[in-house]
C-alpha positions as CSV (number, residue, x, y, z in Angstrom):
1,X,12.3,-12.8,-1.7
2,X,13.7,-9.1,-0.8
3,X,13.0,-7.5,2.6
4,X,14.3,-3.9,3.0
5,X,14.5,-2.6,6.4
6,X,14.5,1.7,7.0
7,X,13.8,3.6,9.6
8,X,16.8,2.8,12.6
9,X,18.5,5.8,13.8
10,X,19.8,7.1,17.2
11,X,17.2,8.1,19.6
12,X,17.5,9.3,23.6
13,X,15.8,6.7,26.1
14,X,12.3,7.2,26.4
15,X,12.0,8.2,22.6
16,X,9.9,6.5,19.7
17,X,11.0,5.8,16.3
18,X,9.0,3.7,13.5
19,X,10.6,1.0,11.3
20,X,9.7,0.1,7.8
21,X,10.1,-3.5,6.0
22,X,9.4,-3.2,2.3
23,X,8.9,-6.8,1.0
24,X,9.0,-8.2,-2.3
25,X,9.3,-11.4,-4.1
26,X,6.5,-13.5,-2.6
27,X,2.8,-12.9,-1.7
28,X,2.9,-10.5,0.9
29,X,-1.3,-10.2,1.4
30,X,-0.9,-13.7,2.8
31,X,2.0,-14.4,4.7
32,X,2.8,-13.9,8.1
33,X,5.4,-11.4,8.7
34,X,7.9,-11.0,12.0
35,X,10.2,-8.1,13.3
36,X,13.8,-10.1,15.2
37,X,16.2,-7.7,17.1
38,X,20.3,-8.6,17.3
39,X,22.4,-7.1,19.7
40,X,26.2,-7.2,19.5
41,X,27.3,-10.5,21.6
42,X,23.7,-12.0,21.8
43,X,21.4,-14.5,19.6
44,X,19.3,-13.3,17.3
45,X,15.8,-13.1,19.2
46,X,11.7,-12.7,17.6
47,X,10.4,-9.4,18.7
48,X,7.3,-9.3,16.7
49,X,4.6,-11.2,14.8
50,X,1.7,-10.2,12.2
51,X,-0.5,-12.5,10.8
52,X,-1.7,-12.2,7.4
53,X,-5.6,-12.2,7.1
54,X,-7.8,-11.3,10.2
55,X,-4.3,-9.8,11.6
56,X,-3.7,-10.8,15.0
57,X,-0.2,-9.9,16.8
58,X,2.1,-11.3,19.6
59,X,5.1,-9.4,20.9
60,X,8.2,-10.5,23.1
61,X,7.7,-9.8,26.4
62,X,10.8,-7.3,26.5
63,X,8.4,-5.1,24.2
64,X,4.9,-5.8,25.1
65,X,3.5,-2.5,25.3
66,X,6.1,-0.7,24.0
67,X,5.9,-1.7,20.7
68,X,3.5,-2.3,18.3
69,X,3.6,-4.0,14.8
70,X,1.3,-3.2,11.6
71,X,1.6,-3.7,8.3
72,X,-0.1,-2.5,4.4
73,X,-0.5,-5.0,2.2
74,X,-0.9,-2.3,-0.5
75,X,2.4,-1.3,0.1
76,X,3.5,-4.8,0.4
77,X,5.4,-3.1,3.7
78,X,5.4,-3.8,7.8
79,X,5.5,-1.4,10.2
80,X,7.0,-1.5,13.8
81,X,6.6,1.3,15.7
82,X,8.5,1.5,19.2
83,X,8.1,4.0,21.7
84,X,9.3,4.2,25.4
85,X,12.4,2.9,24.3
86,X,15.0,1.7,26.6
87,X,19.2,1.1,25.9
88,X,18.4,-2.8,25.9
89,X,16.3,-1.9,22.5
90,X,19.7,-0.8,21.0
91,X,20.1,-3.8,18.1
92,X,20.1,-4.5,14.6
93,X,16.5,-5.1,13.6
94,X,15.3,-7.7,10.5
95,X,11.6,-8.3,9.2
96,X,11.7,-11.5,8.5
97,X,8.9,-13.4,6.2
98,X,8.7,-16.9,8.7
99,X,7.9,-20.0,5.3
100,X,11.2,-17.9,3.5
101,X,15.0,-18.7,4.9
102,X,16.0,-14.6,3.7
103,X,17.0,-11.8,5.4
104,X,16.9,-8.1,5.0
105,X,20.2,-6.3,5.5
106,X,18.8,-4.5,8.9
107,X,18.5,-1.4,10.2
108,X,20.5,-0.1,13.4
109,X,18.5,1.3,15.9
110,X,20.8,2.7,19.1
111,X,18.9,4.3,22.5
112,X,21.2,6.3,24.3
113,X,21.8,9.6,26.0
């Protein structure tokens, strides 16, 4: 299993950016795919979900609104784009693939002024 995350970058409050997971290594059509967030001091916390199939999606309440996740199962790749962001979005984000134990290496998104 390889997840590769792009797409993090500095961005002023109230600006959007979109992130890219690009997955490999497993069935992506049918699996279940999920965006987490890490900020320096704090746990690791879910941010996102996807469900494979008849997609269906669930967000954190921190993001609800905000944020929105897709994905292309041609492109074996998920998609999270965020908008209105706020400093408390500044993290490390991961895809993560939930039945798989691996990590991507991140991407570093940072909202400031």
């Amino acid at each position: 299993v390889q997840l590769v995350e792009s797409g993090g970058g500095l961005v002023q409050p109230g600006g959007s950016l979109r992130l890219s997971c690009a997955a490999s290594g497993f069935t992506f059509g049918i699996t279940d795919m999920s965006w987490y967030r890490q900020s320096p001091g704090k746990e690791r916390e879910w941010v996102a979900t996807i469900t494979s199939g008849i997609t269906s999606t669930y967000y954190a309440d921190s993001v609800k609104g905000r944020f929105t996740i897709s994905r292309d199962n041609a492109r074996n790749t998920v998609y999270l784009q965020m908008n209105s962001l706020k400093p408390e979005d500044t993290a490390v984000y991961y895809c993560k693939a939930p039945p798989f134990a691996s990590w991507g290496q991140g991407t570093q998104v940072t909202v400031s002024s």
